[in-house]
N, C-alpha and C positions, 0 to 999 in steps of 0.2 A: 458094562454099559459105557458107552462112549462120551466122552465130555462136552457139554451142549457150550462150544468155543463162544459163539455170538453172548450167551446169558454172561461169561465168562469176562467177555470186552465190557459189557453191561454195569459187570460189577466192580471194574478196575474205574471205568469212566465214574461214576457213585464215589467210588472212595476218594478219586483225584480233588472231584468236590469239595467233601468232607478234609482233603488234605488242604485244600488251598484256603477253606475258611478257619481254621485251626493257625498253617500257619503265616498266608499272605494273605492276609483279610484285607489288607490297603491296597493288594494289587488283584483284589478276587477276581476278575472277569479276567484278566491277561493271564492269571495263574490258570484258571483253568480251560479255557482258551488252547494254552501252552499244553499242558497235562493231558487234555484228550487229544493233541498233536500227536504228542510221543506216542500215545497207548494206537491211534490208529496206524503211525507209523511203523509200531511193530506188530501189528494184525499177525502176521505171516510166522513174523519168526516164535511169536507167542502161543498162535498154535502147532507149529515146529517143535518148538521145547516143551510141550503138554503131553503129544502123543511120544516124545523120545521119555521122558516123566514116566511116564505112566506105562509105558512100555518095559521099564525098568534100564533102558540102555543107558542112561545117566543118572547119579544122584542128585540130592539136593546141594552139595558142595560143585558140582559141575553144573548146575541149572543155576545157580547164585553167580558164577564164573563168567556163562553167556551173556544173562544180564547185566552185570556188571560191565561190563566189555563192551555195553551197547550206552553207556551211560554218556562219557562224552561224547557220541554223536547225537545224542538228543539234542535239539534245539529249542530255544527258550528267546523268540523271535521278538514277543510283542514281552516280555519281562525285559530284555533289553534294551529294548527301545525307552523302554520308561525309566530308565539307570535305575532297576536294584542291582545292588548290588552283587558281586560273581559269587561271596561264599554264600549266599542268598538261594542266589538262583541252582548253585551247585546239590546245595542241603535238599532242595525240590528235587532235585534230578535222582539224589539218592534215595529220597524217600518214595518216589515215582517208582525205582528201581524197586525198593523192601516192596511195595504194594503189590507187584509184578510176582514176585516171588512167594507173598505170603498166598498171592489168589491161588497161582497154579500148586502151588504142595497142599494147599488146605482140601482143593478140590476130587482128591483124592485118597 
């Protein structure tokens, strides 16, 4: 059965949520704002790495590898603007990245 991607994006956006009120409650709207930037910026390559996932052409040490690799081009436009801080904003980007990874291996 093929993985329903859109419920997929759905649930990555929900948890960015839940990520930004846990850990930038003082920046919530810009945090997530910024969060479902990233997650729609990588539409593509998230369902790129779902179907190679689950295809079995890649593991999870190579799916962990893509998103990682995709971490400093996230942008974190309106967290910046408001000066938090880089290791701030960097610990979101990572934890953005874990959320990416934990969605597409669980869903399978």
């Amino acid at each position: 059965m093929p993985i329903d991607i859109p419920a997929l994006l759905n649930s990555l956006k929900n948890s960015v949520v839940d990520l930004a009120k846990k850990n930038l409650s003082d920046h919530l709207n810009d945090a997530i704002q910024d969060g479902h930037a990233i997650i729609n910026g990588l539409e593509g390559k998230i369902q790129e790495w779902t179907q190679l996932y689950e295809a079995g052409d890649i593991d999870e040490g190579n799916l962990k590898s893509l998103i990682l690799g995709e971490k400093d081009l996230m942008k974190m436009e309106l967290l910046k603007q408001e000066g938090l801080a880089l290791i701030r904003i960097d610990k979101f980007r990572i934890d953005v990245c874990n959320l990416v990874l934990d969605a597409v291996t669980s869903v399978l």
